[in-house]
LUMGU-628101 format. One line per field, with one value per atom (N, C-alpha, C): residue in one letter; z, x, y. Coordinates in steps of 0.1 Angstrom, whole numbers, plus 2048, in hexadecimal, padded with zeros to 3 digits. Layout:
<gubas>
rest (A	...) $
pz (Z	...) $
px (X	...) $
py (Y	...) $
</gubas>
This chain:
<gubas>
rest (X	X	X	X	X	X	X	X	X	X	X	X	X	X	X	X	X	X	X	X	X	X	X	X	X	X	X	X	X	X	X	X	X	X	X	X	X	X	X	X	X	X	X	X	X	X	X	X	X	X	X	X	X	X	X	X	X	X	X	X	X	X	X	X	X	X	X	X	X	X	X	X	X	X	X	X	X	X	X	X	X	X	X	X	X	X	X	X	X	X	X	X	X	X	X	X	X	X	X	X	X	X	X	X	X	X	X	X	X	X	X	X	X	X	X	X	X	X	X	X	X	X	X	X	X	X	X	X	X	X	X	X	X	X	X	X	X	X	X	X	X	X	X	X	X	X	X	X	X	X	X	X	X	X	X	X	X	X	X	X	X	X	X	X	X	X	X	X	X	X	X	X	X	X	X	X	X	X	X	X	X	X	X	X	X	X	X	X	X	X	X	X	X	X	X	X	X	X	X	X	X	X	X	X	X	X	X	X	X	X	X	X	X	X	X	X	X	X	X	X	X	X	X	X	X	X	X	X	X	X	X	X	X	X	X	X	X	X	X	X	X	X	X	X	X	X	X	X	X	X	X	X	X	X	X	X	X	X	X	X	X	X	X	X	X	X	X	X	X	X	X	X	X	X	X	X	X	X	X	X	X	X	X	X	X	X	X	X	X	X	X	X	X	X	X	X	X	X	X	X	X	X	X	X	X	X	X	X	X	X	X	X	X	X	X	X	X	X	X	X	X	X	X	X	X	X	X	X	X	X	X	X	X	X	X	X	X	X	X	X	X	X	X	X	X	X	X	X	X	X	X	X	X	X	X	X	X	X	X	X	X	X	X	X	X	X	X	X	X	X	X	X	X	X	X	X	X	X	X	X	X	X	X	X	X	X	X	X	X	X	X	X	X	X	X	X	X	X	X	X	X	X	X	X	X	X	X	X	X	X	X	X	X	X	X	X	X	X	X	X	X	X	X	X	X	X	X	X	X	X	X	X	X	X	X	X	X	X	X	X	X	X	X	X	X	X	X	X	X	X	X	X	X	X	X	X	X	X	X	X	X	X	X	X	X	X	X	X	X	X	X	X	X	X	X	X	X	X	X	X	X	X	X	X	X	X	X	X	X	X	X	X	X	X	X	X	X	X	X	X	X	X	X	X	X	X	X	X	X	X	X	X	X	X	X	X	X	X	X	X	X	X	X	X	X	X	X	X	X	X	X	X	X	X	X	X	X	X	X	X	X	X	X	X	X	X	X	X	X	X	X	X	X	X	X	X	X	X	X	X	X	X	X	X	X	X	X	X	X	X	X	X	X	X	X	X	X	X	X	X	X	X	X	X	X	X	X	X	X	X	X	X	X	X	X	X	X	X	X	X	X	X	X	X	X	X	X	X	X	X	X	X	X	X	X	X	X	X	X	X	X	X	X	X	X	X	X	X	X	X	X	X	X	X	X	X	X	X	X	X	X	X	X	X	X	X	X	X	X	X	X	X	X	X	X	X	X	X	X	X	X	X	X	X	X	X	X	X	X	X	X	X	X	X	X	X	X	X	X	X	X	X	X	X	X	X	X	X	X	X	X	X	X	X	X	X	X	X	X	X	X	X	X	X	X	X	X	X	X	X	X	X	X	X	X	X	X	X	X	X	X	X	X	X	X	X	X	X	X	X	X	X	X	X	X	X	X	X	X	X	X	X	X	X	X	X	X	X	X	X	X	X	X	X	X	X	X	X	X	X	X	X	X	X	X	X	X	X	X	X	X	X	X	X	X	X	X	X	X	X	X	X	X	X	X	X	X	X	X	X	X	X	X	X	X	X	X	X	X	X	X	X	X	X	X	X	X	X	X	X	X	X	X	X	X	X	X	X	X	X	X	X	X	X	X	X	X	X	X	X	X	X	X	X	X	X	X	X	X	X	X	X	X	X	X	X	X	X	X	X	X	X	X	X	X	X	X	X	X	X	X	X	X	X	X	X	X	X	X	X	X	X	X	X	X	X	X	X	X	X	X	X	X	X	X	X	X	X	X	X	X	X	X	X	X	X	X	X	X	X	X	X	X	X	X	X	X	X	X	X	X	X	X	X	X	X	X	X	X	X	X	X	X	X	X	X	X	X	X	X	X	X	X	X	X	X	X	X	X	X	X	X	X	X	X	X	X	X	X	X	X	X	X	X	X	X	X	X	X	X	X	X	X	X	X	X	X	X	X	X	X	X	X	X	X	X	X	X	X	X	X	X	X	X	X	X	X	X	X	X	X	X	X	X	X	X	X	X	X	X	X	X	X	X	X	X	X	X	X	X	X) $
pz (CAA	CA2	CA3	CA2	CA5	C97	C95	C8B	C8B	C7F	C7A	C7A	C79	C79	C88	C87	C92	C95	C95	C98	CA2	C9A	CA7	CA7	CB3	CB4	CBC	CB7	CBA	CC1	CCF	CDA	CD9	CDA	CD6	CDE	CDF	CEA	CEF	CF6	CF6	D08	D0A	D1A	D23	D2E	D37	D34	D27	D23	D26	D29	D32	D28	D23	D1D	D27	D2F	D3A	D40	D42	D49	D3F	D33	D2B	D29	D2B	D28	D34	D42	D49	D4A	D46	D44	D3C	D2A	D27	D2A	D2E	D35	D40	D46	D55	D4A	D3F	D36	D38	D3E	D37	D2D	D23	D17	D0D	D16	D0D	D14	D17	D20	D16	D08	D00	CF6	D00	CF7	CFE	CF1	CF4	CF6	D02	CFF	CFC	CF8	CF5	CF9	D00	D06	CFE	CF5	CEF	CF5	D03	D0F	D1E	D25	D31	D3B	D3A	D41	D48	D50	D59	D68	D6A	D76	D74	D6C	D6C	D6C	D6C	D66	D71	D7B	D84	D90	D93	D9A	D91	D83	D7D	D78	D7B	D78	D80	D7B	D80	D7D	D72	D72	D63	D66	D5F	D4F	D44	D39	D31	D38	D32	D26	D24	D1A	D1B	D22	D28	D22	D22	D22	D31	D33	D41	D3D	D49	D47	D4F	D49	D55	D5E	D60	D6F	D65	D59	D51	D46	D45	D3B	D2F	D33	D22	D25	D19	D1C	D1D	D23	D1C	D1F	D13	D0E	D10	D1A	D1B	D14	D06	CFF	D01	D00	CFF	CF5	CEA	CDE	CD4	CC9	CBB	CBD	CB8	CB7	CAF	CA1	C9A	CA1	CA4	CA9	CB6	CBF	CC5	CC3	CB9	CB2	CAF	CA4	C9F	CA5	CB2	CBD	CC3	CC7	CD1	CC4	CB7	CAF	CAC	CAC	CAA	CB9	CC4	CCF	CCE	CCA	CCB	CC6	CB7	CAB	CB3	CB7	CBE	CC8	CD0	CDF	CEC	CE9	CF3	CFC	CF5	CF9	CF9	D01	CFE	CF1	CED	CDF	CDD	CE2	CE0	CD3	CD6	CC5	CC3	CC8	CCA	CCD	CCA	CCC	CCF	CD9	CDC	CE0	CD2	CDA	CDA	CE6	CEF	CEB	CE1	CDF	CEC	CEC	CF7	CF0	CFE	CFB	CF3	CF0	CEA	CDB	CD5	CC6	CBF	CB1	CAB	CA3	CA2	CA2	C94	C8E	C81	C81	C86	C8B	C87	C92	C97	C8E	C87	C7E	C6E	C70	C64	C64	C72	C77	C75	C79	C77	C67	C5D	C4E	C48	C53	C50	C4B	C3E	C36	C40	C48	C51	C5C	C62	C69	C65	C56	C4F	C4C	C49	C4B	C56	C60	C6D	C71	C69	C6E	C70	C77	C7A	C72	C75	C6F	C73	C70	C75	C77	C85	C86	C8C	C8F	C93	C99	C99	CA5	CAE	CB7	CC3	CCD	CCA	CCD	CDE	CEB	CF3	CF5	CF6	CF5	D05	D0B	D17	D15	D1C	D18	D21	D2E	D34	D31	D27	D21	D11	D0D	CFB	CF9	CF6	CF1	CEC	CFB	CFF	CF6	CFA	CF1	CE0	CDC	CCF	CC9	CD0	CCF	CD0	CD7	CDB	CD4	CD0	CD2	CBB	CB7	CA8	CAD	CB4	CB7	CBB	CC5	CC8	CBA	CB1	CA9	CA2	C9D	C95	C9B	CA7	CB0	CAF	CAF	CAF	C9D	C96	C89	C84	C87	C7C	C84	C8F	C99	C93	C90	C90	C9D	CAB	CB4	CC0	CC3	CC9	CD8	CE2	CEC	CF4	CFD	D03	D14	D16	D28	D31	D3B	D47	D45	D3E	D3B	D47	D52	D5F	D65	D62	D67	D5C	D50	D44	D41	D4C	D49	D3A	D37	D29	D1E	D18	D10	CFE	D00	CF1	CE5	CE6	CDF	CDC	CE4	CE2	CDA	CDB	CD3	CC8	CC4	CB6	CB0	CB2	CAE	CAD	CB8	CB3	CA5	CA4	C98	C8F	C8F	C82	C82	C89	C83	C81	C81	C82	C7E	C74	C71	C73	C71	C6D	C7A	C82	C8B	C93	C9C	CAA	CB4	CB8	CC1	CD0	CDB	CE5	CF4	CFF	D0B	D0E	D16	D1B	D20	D1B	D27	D32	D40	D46	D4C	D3E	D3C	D34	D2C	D22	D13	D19	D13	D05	D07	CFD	CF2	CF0	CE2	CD8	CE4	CDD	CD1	CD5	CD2	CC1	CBE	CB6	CA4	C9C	C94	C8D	C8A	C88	C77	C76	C65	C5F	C52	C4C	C44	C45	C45	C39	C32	C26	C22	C1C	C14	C1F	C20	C28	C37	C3E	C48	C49	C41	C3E	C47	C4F	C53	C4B	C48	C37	C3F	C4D	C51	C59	C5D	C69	C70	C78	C80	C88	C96	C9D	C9B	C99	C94	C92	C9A	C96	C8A	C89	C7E	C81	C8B	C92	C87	C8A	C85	C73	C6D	C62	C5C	C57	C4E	C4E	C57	C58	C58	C4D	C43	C41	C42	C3A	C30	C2B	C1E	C17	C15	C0D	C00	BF9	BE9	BE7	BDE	BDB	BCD	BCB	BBF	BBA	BB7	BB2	BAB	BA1	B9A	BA1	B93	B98	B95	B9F	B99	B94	B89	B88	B8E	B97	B9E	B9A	B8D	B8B	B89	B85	B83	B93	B9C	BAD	BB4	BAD	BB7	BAF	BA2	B9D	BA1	BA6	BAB	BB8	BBC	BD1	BCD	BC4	BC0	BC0	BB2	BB3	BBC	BC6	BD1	BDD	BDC	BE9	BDF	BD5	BD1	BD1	BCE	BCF	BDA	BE3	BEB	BFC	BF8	C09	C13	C0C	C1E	C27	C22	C28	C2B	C2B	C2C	C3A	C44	C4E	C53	C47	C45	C40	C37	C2E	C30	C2E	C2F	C24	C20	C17	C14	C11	C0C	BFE	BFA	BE5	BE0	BD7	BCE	BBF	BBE	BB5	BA8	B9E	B92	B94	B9A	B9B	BA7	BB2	BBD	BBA	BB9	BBB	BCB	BCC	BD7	BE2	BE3	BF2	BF0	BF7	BFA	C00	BFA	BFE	C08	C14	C19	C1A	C1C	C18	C24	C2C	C35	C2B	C32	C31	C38	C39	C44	C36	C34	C2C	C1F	C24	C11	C18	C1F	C25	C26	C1D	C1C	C1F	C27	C2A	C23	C20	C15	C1B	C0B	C0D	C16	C19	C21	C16	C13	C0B	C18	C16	C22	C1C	C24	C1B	C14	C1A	C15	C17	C12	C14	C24	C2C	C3B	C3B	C31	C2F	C1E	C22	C0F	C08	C0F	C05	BFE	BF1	BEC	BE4	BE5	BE0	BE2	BDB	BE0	BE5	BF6	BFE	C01	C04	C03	C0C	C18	C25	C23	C22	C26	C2C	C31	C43	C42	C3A	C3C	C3E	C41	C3E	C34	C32	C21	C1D	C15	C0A	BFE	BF5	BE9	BE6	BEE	BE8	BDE	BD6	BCD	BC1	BBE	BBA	BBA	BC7	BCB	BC7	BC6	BBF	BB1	BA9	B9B	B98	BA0	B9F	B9B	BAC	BB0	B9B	B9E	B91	B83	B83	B73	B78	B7F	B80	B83	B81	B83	B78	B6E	B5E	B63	B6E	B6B	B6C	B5F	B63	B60	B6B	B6B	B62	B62	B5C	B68	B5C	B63	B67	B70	B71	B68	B5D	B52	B4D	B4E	B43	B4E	B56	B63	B62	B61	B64	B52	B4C	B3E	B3D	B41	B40	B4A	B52	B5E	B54	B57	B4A	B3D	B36	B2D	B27	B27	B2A	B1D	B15	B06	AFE	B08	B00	AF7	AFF	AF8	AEC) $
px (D0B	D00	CFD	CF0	CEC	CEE	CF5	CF2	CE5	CE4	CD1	CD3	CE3	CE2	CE1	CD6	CCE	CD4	CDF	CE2	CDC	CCE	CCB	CD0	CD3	CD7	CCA	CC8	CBC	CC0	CBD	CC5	CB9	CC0	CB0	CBB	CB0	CB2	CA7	CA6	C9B	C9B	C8F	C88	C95	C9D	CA5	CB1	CB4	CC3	CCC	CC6	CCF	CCF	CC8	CC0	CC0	CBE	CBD	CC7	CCF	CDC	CE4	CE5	CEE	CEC	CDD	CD9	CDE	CDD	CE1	CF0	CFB	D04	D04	D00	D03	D00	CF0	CF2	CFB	D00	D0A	D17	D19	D27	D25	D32	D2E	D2F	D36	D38	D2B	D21	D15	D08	D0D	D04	CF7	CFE	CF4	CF0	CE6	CE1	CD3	CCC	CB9	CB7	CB0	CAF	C9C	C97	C88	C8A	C80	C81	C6F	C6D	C68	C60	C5D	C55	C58	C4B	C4D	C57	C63	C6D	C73	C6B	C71	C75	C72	C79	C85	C8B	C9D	CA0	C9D	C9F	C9D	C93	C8E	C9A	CA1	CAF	CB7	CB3	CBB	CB1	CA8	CA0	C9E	C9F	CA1	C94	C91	C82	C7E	C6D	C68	C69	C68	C67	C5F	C55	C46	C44	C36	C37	C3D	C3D	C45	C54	C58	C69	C6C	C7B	C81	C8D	C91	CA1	CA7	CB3	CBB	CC8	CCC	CD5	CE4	CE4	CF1	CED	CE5	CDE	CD7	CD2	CCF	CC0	CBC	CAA	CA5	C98	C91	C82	C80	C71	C6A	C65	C5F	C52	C53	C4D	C39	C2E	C20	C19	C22	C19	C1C	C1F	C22	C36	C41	C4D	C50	C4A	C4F	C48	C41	C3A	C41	C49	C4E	C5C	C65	C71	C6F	C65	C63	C65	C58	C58	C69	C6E	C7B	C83	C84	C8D	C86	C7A	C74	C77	C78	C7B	C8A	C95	CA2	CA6	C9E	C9E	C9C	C8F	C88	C91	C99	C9E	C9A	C8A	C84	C8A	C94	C9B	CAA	CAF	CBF	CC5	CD2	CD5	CD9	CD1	CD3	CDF	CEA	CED	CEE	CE8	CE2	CD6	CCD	CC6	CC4	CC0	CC2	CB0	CAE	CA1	CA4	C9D	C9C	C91	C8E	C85	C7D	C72	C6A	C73	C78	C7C	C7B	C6A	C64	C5E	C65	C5F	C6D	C69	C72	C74	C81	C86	C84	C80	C7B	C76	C67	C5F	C62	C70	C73	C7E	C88	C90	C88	C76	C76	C6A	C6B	C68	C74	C7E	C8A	C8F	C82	C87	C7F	C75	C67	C75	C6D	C6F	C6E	C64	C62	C72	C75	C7C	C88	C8E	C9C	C99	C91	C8C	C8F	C8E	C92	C9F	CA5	CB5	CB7	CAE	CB4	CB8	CC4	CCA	CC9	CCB	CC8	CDB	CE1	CEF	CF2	CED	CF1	CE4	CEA	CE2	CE9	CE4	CEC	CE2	CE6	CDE	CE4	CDD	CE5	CDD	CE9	CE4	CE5	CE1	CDE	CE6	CF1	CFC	CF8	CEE	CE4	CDB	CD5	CC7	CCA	CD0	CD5	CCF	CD7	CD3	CC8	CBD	CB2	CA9	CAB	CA2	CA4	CB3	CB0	CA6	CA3	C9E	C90	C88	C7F	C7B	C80	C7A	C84	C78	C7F	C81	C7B	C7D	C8C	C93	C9F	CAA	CA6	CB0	CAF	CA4	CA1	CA9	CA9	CAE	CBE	CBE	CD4	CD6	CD1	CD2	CD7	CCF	CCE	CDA	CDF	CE7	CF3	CF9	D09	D0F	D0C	D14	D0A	D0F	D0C	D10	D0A	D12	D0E	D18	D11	D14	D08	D07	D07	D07	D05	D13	D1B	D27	D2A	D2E	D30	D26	D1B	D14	D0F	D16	D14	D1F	D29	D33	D35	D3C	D44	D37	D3A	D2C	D33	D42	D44	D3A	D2E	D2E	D22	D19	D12	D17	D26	D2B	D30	D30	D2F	D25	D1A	D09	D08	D0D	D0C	D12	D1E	D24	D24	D1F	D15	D09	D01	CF3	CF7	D02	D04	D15	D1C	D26	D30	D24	D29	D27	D22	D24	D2F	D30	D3E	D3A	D3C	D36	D42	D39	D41	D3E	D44	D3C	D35	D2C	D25	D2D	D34	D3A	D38	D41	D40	D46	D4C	D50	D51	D57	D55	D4E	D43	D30	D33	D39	D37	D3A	D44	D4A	D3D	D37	D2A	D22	D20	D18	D1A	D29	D33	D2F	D2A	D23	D2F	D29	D31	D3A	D45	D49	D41	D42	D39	D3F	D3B	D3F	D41	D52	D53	D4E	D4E	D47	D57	D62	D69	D69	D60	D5B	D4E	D4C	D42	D4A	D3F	D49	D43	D4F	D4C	D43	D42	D3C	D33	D26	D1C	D1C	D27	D25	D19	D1E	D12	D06	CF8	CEF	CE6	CD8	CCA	CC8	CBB	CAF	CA8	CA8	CA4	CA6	CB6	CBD	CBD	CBD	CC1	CBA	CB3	CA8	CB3	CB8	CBC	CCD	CCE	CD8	CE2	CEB	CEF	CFB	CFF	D06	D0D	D13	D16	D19	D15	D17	D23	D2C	D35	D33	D35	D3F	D48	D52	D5A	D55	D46	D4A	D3D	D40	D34	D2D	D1E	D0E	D0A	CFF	CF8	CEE	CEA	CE0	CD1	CCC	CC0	CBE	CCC	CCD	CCB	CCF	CD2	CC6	CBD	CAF	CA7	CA8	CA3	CA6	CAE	CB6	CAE	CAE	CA8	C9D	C93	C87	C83	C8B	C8A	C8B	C93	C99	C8C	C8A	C76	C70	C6C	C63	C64	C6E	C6F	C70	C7D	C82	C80	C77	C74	C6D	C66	C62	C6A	C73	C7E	C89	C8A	C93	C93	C9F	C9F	CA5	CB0	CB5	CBF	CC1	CC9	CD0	CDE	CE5	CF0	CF2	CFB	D04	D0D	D14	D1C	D13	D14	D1D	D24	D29	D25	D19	D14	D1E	D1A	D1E	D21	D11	D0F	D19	D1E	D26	D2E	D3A	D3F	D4B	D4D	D55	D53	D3E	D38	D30	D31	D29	D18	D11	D05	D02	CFE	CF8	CEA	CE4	CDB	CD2	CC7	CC5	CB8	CB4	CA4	CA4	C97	C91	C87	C80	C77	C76	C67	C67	C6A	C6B	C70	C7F	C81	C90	C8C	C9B	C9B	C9A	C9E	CA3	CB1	CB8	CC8	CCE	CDB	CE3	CEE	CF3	CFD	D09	D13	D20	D27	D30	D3A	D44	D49	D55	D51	D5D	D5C	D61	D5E	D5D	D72	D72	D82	D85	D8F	D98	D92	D86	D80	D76	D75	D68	D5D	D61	D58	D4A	D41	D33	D2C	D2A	D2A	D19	D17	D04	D02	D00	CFE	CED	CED	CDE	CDA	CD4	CD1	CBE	CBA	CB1	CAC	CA0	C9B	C94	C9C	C98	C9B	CA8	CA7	CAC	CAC	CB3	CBF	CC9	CD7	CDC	CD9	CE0	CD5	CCF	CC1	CC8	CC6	CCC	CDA	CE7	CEB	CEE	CE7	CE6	CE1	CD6	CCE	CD3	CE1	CEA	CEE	CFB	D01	CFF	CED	CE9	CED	CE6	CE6	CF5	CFD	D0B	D14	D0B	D0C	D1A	D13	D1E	D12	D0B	D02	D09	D04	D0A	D00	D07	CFC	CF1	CE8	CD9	CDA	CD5	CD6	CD5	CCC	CCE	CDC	CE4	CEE	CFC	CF8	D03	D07	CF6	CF7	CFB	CFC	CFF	D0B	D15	D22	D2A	D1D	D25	D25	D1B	D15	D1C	D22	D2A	D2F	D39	D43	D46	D42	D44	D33	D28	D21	D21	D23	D25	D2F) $
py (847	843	835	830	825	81C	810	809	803	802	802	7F0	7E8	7D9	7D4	7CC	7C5	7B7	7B3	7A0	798	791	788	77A	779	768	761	755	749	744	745	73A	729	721	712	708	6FF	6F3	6EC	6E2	6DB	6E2	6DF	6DE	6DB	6E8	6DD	6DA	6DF	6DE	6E6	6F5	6FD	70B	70E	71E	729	726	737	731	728	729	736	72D	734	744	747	752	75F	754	760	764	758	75C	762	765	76E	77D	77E	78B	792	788	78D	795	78F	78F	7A2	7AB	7B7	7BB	7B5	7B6	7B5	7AD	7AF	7B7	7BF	7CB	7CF	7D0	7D5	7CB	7C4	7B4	7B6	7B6	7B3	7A5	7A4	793	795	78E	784	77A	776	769	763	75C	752	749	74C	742	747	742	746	744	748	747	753	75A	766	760	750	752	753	74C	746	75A	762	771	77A	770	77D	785	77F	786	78F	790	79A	7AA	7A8	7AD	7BA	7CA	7D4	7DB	7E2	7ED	7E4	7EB	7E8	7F2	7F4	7FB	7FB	7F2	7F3	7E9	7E6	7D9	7D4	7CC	7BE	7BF	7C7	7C9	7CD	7CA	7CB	7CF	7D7	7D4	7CF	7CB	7C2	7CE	7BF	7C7	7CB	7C1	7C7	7CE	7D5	7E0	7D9	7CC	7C3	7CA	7C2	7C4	7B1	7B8	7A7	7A8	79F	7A4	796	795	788	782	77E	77D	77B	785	781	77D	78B	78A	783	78A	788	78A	77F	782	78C	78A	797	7A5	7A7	7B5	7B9	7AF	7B0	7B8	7AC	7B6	7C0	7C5	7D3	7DA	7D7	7E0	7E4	7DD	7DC	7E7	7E4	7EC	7F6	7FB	809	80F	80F	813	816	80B	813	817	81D	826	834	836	83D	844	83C	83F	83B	835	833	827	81E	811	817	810	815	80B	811	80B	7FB	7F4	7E6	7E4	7D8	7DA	7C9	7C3	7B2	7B2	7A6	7A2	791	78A	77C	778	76F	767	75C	757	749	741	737	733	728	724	719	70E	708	6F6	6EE	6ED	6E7	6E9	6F2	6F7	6F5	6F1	6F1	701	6FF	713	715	711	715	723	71E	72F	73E	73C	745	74E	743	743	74A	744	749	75C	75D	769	777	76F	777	77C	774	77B	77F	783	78F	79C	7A1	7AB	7B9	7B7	7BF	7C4	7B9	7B6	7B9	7B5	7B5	7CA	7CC	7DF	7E2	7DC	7E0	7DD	7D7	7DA	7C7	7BC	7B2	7A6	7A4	798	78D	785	773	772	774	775	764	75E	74E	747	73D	72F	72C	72D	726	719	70D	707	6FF	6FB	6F6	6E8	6D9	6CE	6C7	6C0	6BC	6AF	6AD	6A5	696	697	690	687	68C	68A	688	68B	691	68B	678	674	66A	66D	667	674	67F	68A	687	687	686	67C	66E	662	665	66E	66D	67E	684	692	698	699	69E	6AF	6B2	6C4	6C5	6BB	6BC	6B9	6AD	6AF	6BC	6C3	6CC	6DB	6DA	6E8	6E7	6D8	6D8	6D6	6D1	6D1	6E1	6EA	6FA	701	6FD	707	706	714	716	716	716	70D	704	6FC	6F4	6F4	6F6	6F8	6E8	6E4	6D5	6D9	6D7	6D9	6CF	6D0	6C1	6B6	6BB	6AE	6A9	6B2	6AC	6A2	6A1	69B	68E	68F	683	67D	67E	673	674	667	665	66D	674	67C	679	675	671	66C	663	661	66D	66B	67B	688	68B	696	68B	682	680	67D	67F	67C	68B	692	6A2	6A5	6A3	6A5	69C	692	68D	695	696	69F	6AB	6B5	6C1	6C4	6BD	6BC	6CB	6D6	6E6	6EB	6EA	6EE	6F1	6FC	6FC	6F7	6EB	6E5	6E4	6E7	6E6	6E6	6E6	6E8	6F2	6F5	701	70C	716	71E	725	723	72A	738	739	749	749	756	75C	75C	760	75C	768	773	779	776	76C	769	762	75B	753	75A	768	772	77A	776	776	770	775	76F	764	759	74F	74D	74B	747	740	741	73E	733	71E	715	713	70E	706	6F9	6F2	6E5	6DD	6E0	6DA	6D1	6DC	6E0	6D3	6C8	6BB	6AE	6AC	69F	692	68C	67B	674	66F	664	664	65F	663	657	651	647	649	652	653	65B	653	657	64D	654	64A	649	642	640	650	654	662	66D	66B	676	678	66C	665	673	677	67D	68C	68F	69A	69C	6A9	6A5	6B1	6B5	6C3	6C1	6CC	6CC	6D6	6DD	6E9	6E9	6F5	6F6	704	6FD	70C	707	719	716	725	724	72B	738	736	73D	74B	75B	762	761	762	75D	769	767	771	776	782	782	77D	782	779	769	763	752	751	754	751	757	75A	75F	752	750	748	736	738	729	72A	732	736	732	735	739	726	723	713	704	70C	703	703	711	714	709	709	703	6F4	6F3	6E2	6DA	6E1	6DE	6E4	6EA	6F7	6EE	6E7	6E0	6D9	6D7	6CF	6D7	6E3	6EE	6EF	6EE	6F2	701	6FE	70C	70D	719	71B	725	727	735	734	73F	744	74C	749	759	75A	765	760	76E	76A	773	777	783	781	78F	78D	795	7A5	7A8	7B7	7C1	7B5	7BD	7B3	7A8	7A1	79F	7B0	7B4	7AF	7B5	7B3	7A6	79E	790	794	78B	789	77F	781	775	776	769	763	75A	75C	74E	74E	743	739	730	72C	721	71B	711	70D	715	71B	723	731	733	740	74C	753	758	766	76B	777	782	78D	797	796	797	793	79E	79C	7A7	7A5	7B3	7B5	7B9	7B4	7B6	7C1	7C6	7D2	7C6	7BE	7B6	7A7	79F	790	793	789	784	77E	779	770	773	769	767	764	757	74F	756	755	75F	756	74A	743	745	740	73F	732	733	727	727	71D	718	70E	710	706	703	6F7	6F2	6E6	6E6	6DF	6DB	6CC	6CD	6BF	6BC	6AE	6A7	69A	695	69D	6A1	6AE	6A0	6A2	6A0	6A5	6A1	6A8	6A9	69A	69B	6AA	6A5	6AB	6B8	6BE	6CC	6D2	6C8	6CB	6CB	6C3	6C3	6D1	6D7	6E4	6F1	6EE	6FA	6F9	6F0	6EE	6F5	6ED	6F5	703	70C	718	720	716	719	71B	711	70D	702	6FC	6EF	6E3	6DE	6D3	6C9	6C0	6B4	6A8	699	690	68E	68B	683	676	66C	665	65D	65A	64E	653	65B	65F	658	65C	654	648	640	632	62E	636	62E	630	639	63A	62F	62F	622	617	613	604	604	60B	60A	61A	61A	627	62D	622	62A	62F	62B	62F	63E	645	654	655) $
</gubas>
């Protein structure tokens, strides 16, 4: 029987950083034989040697049984399409999906296509980011280009390409992990691509690095953070918190993911993405992923209000904290109260 769950991973990177390198390694992987790829721009040369029969509407298949759909139209109409087909039978049973976004766009888009209501009906999940950084160029792109920070910012791994050819690249991977603290950041592989594909743990408040040495005025605006807390939410206080946070805080939302423990199931965890004002429909899991059962709240955005944001989380926690006049009066003299 076919599972009805769809996991797509976002492959992003800027122009040249090495996206269809990586990509054809993962198709060669046999382990990922049954992986749809979408490719998000015109990119069928890097592809054309693997390329076997046609299957109509610009779907192909490849030489390791994947598919790939070289993007003309509409992306969502495109998924539907690919998941109404291996409902159908007409497609063989994909049980991945990988889109490759253009170089040059920031992955927002695409991220917030993947939490069409339509799409979450159709089985697909928002299963990672995989972003690849050009260990060459990095840090001349970060400087010149906000699409590049934006594409390594939202990614749960980070892959770094060209090191052979960028010499000492240290400080570059700490400008990575300052802009991207949460991330698994590491070299490009040249084997074992499947693990990549692997949806990633889901990061504690631990998991924060204290200091952002390396780092522009570039980067500065762009920020992440997580929220826990121990206790159980109530499902209507926690749609109503989501509800408050779009409104205030969504343009600056790069993206948000979650995994909540609410009242009504406490057992099975909820996860949660978003991009701006944009959120998925939740996925309820059978079980917690680990021990930890807290309820954890990754958010990755520009200019956000942190503090702001968590005073927010808090009330709705029923842990409010002081206001700032109440702060600075307890600083300024400790007995006023």
């Amino acid at each position: 029987m076919i599972s009805p769950r769809i996991p797509a991973f976002v492959l992003t990177g800027f122009l040249g950083a090495g996206k269809t390198t990586l990509l054809n390694r993962l198709l060669k992987d046999p382990a990922l034989a049954d992986t749809a790829v979408v490719i998000n721009e015109y990119g069928e040369a890097g592809l054309d040697h693997l390329l076997v029969e046609k299957s109509g509407d610009g779907v192909v298949l490849l030489s390791s049984g994947c598919l790939c759909c070289s993007l003309r139209g509409d992306l969502l109409d495109t998924l539907a399409d690919l998941a109404a087909r291996r409902a159908s039978g007409d497609l063989p049973p994909f049980a991945r999906v990988v889109i490759e976004t253009t170089g040059l766009a920031y992955p927002t888009p695409v991220l917030q296509t993947l939490m069409a209501p339509q799409l979450a009906g159709a089985g697909y999940v928002l299963a990672g980011v995989i972003a690849v950084a050009d260990a060459l160029r990095g840090e001349a792109l970060l400087d010149q280009h906000a699409e590049a920070i934006a594409q390594l910012a939202v990614a749960d791994r980070i892959l770094v390409s060209k090191t052979d050819l960028a010499g000492d690249s240290a400080a570059f991977m700490a400008r990575l992990r300052a802009l991207n603290p949460r991330a698994a950041i590491g070299p490009m592989p040249d084997a074992g691509a499947a693990a990549l594909l692997e949806e990633p743990d889901f990061p504690s408040a631990g998991a924060a690095v204290a200091a952002r040495p390396f780092f522009s005025a570039h980067d500065a605006a762009i920020a992440s953070f997580t929220l826990e807390t121990d206790k159980v939410l109530t499902p209507g206080r926690f749609v109503t918190f989501i509800d408050e946070l779009r409104e205030r805080f969504g343009e600056g939302l790069l993206r948000f993911k979650a995994l909540v423990r609410l009242a009504d199931e406490p057992g099975r965890p909820v996860v949660l993405h978003g991009v701006q004002h944009w959120f998925a429909p939740p996925e309820r899991l059978d079980a917690w992923p680990g021990p930890d059962r807290r309820t954890r709240i990754v958010m990755i955005g520009r200019d956000l209000d942190r503090r702001a944001i968590e005073d927010l989380f808090a009330a709705f926690c029923d842990e409010p904290r002081l206001d700032a006049p109440d702060r600075a009066a307890l600083t300024d003299n400790p007995l006023a109260f």
